[in-house]
C-alpha positions in Angstrom: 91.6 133.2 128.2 94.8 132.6 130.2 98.2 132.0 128.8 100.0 129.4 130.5 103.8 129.6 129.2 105.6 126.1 129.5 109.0 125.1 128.6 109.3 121.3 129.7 107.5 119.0 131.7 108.5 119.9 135.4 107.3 123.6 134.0 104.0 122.2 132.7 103.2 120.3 135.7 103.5 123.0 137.8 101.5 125.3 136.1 98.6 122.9 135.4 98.8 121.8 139.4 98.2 125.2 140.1 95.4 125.7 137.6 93.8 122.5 138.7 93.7 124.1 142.3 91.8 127.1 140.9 89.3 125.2 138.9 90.3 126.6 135.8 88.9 124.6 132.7 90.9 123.8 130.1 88.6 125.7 127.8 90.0 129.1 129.4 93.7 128.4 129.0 96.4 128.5 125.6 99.3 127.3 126.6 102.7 128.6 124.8 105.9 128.3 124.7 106.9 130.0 127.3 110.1 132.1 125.7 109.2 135.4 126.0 106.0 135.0 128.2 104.8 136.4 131.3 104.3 133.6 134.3 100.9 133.1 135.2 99.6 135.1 138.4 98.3 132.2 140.3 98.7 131.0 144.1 101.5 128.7 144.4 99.4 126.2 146.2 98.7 122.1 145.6 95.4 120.8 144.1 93.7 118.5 146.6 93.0 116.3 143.9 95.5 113.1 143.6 96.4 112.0 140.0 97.0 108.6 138.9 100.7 107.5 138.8 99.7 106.1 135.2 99.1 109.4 133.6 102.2 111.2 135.1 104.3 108.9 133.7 102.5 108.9 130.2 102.6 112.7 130.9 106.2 112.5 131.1 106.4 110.8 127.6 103.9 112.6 125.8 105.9 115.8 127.1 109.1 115.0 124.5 106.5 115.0 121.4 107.4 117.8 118.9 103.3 118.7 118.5 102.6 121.8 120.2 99.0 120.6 121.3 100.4 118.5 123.9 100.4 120.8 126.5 96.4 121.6 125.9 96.1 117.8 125.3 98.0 116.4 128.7 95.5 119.3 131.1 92.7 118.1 129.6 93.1 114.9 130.1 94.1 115.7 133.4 91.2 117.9 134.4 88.9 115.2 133.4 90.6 112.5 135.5 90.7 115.5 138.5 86.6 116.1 137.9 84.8 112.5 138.1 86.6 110.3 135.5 89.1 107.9 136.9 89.5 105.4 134.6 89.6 107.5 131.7 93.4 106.6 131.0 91.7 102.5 130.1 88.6 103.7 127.9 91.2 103.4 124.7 88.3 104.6 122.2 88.2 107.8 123.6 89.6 110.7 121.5 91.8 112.3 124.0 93.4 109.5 125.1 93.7 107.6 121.9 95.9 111.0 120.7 98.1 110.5 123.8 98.5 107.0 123.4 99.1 107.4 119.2 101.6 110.2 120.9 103.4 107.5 122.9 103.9 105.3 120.4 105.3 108.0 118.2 107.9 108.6 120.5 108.4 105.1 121.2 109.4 104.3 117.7 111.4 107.6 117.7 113.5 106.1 120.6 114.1 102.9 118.7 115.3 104.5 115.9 117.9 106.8 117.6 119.3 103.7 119.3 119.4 102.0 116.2 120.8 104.9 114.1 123.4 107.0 116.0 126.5 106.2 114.5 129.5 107.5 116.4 132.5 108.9 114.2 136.5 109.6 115.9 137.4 113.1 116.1 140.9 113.1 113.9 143.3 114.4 116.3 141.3 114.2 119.4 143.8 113.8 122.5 142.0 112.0 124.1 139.8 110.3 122.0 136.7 111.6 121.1 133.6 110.2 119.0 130.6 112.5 117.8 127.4 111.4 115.9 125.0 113.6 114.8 121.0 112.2 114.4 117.8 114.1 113.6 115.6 112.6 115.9 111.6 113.1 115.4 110.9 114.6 119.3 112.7 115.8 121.9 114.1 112.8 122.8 118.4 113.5 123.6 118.0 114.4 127.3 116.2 111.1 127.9 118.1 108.6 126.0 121.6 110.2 127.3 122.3 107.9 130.3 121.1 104.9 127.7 123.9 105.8 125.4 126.3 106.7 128.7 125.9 103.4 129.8 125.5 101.5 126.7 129.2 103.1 125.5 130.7 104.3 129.0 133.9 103.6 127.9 134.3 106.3 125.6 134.2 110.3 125.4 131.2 111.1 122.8 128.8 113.9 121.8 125.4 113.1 120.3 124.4 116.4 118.3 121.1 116.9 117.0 119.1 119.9 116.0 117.3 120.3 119.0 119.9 119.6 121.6 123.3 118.4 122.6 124.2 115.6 124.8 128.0 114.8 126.0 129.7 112.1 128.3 133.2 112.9 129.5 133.5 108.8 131.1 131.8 110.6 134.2 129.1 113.0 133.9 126.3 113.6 131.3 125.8 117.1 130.5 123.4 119.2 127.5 123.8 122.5 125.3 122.3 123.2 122.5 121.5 122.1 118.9 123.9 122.2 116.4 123.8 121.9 112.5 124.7 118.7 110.1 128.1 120.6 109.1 129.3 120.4 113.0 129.4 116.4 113.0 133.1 114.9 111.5 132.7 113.7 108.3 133.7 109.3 107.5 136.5 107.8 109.9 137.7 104.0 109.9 134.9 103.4 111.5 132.9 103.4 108.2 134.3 100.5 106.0 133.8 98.4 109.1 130.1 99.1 109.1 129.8 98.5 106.1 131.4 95.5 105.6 129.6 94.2 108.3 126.0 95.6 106.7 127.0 93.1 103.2 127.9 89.9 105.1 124.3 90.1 107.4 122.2 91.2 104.7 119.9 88.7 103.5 118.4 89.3 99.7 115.7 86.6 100.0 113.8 88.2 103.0 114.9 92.2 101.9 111.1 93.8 101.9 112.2 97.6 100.3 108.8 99.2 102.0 109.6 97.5 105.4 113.4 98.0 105.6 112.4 102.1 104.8 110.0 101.9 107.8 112.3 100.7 109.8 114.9 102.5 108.2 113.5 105.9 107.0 115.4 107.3 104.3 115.8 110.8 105.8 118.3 108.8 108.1 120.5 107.0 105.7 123.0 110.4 105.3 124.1 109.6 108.7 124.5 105.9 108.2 127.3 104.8 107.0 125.7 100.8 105.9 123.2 102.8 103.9 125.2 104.2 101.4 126.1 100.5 100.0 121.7 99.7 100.1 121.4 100.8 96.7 123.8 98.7 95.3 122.7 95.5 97.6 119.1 96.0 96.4 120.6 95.8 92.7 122.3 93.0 93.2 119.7 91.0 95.2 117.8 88.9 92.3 121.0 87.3 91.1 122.5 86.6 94.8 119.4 85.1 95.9 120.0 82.7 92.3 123.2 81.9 94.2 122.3 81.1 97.4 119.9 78.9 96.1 122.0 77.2 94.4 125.0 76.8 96.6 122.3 76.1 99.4 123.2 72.7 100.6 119.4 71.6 100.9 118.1 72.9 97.3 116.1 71.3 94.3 117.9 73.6 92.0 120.4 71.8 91.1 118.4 68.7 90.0 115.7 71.5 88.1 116.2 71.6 84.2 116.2 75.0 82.7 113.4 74.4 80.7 109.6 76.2 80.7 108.3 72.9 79.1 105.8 71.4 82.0 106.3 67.7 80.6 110.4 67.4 80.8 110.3 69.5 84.6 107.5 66.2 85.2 110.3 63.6 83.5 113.3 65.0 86.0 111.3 65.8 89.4 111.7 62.2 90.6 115.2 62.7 90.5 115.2 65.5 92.7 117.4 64.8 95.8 117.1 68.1 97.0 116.1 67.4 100.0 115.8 64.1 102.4 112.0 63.9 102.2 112.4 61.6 98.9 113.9 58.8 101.1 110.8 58.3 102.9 108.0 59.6 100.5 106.4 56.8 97.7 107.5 58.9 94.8 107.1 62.8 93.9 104.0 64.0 93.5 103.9 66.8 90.6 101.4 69.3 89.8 98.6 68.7 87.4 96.5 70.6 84.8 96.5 72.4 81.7 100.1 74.5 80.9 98.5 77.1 80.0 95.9 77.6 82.4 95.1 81.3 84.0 94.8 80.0 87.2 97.6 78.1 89.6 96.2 76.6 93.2 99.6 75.9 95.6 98.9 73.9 98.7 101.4 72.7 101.4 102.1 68.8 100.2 100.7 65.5 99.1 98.7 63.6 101.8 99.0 59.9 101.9 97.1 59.0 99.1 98.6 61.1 96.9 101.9 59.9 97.8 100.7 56.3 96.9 99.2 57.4 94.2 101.0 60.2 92.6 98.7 62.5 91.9 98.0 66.1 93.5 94.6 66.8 95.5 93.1 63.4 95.1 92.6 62.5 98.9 89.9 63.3 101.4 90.8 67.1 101.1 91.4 67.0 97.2 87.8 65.6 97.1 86.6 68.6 99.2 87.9 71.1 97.3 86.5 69.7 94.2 82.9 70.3 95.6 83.5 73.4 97.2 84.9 74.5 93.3 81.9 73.1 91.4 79.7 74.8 93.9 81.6 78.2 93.6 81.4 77.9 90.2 85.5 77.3 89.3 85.9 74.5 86.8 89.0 72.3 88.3 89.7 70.3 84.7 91.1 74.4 83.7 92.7 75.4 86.5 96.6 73.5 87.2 97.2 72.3 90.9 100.2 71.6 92.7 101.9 71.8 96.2 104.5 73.8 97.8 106.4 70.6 98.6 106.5 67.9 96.1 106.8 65.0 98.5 104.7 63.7 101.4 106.4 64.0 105.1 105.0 62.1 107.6 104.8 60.4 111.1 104.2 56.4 111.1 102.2 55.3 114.0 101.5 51.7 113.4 100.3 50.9 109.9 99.3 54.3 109.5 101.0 57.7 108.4 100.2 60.6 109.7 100.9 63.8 108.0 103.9 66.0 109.3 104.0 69.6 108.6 107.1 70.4 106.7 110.2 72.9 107.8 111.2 75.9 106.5 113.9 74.8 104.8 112.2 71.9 103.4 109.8 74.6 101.7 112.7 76.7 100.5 114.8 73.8 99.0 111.7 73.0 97.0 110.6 76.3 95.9 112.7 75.9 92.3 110.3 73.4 91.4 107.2 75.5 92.4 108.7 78.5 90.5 109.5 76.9 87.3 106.1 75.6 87.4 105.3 79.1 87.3 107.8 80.1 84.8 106.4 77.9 82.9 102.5 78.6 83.0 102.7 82.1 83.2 99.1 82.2 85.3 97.2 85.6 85.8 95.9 84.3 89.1 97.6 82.6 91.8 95.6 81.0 94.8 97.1 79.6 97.6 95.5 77.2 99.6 96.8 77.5 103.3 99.1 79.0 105.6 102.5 77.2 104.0 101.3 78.0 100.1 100.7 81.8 100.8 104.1 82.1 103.3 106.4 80.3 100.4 105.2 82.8 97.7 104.3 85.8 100.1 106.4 85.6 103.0 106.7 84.2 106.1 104.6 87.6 107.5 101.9 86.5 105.8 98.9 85.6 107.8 96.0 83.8 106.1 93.7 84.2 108.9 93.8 88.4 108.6 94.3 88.5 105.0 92.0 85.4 103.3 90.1 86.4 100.3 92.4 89.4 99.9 94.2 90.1 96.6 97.6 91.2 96.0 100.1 92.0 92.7 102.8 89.0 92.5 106.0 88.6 90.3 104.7 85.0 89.0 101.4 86.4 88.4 99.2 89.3 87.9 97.4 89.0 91.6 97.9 86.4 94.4 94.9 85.2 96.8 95.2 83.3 99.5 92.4 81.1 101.9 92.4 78.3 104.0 93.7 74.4 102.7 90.3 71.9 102.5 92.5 69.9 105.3 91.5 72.6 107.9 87.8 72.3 107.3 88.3 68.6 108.0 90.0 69.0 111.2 87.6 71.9 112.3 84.8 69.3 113.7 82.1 70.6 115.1 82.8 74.5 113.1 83.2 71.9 109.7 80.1 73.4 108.4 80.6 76.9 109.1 84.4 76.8 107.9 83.1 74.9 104.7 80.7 78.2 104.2 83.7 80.8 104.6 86.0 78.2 102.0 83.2 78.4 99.4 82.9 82.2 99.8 86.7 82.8 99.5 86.1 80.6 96.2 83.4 82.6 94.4 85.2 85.4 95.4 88.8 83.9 93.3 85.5 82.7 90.5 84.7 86.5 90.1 88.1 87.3 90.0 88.7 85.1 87.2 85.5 86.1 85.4 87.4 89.8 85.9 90.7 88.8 84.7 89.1 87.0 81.4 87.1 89.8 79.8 90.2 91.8 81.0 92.4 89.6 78.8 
């Protein structure tokens, strides 16, 4: 076994061109850090073999990761490609290559974050000014994202310190040292209210996701961001500002929505909802339907034509579908309540006919009071919706029917949430009608077991 000591990448590559030029299989070498190491007694000499301009600069990537294998990782890789297999760096299922490529990706993130997160605080006193910011990055990242930051804020004197290593721009030149401790960076400055106050007025309660924002926005970060410290207290507030904003939004139904959980007096005032201008054009509104206390509540996107004229929900070609697929799925529509996302048809006129129009977001959001004191007031255990604008008014607009149909999910106006397809896509699906019609039924029995579940449960 050879030791093959390595302290950065320019290190590493010579070392393993020389080792390639010997033969010597990765098997036979453990690489190390290289501190207190002797060099390895090779011939300073070039391999004959040529390596692909892809994998030096994935080398030179995969060099700043923090996991020790990398060195073992990046020769074997490369001693393969150097013996017979070329295109190794595009066979993505491979295990070595799928580790450097998860190694990338790491440090790709890592990058993101240090942009997003370095925060630079004024020296007190400094003649002439200086700014420091102290970040913990994941890798060993500094020495490569210096001249971003030197050109990104070239007109100021700064010092990024992190544990690892320094990095400091005089308005000329970049230069390094080493890592420093948390207790070297300055502590708040001016800067800080300013960040903050910014942070408040851009953040949105209605789209905060608390798992998301901490992916983006790992925790262990937050000490060194000075926005962060005011999260907590956003997050607290959020329910009752996004009450606000619905109310002060100047397209909203909730001012025209009674506080009430009686189903028959929200029926009485929904006609006079001007909430939005779809009334102007629609034949009346077109409320949900079915028992008020029924376990199960099926959202699609609007009323089609027919149900416009005739003011009832799911009564039109793909109301009549859906019926069949629930008798043969074995859910009994006279139990279950039905209603739509948006409680007025939009369409297109084209001659004496009117074609449906797919609504806007905001059209979904100003009628999302109705569709949640619908809720309110049936209290359902199982909540289906029934198409992409359904599932992305009560789930988000992340949500993706096609990757997560048939799935089930814990909801605030009900126990679990399912969505699948709306009986209008089957229509439209012509020649895969059949086929679609087969995957609808099957999302069904799964919601018909699920209900069976939810019963004896209850």
């Amino acid at each position: 076994m050879r030791s093959a000591p390595v302290t950065d990448f320019e290190s590493w590559r010579v070392t393993a061109r020389n080792l390639l030029a010997e033969s010597i299989p990765p098997a036979e070498v453990k690489w190390s850090a290289g501190l207190f190491d002797e060099p390895l007694n090779l011939p300073q000499r070039s391999s004959s073999s040529r390596v692909p301009k892809d994998f030096l600069e994935l080398a030179k990537t995969v060099a700043m990761h923090r996991d020790e294998r990398r060195w073992d990782l990046l020769y074997r890789v490369l001693y393969r490609i150097a013996h017979g297999e070329r295109n190794l760096l595009k066979i993505d299922i491979d295990d070595d290559v799928r580790e450097l490529n998860l190694m990338a990706k790491a440090l790709a993130r890592d990058m993101h974050k240090m942009k997003a997160f370095v925060r630079f605080r004024r020296v007190e006193g400094s003649n002439p000014e200086q700014f420091i910011a102290w970040h913990k990055p994941d890798h060993y990242i500094v020495e490569a994202l210096a001249p971003w930051f030197a050109a990104r804020f070239g007109a100021m004197r700064w010092s990024i310190l992190t544990p690892d290593r320094s990095a400091h721009w005089d308005l000329e030149t970049l230069t390094f040292g080493p890592g420093v401790p948390r207790s070297e960076a300055p502590g708040e400055d001016t800067l800080e209210d300013l960040w903050r106050d910014y942070y408040a007025s851009v953040f949105n309660p209605a789209r905060v996701k608390v798992k998301a924002m901490k992916a983006e926005m790992p925790v262990r970060h937050w000490a060194t961001l000075p926005e962060a410290q005011i999260i907590p207290s956003l997050l607290a507030n959020a329910e009752g500002r996004v009450t606000d904003m619905a109310k002060n939004q100047a397209t909203s139904a909730a001012p025209f929505v009674p506080a009430t959980h009686a189903l028959d007096q929200l029926r009485k005032a929904a006609p006079g909802c001007r909430g939005c201008d779809l009334y102007q054009h629609a034949t009346q509104v077109v409320f949900g339907e079915g028992p008020s206390d029924s376990k199960v509540v099926m959202v699609g996107e609007q009323p089609g034509d027919e149900e416009d004229v005739k003011g009832h929900p799911f009564i039109g070609p793909a109301g009549r579908l859906l019926s069949k697929a629930m008798h043969e799925s074995g859910l009994d529509r006279e139990k279950i309540y039905v209603t739509n996302a948006v409680k007025h048809f939009k369409f297109i006129e084209r001659g004496k006919r009117r074609i449906h129009a797919k609504p806007t977001g905001i059209e979904i959001s100003a009628c999302r009071p109705w569709l949640e004191a619908e809720l309110a007031a049936i209290e359902p255990e199982l909540l289906v919706c029934l198409g992409a604008t359904a599932a992305q008014s009560l789930m988000g607009r992340d949500f993706r029917v096609t990757t997560d149909r048939g799935k089930f999910f814990p909801h605030r106006w009900a126990k679990e949430i399912v969505a699948t397809i709306h009986p209008s896509a089957i229509l439209r699906a012509q020649e895969r009608t059949e086929i679609e019609y087969e995957l609808f039924v099957k999302d069904l029995r799964l919601i018909a077991a699920k209900v069976a579940e939810l019963s004896k449960a209850s």
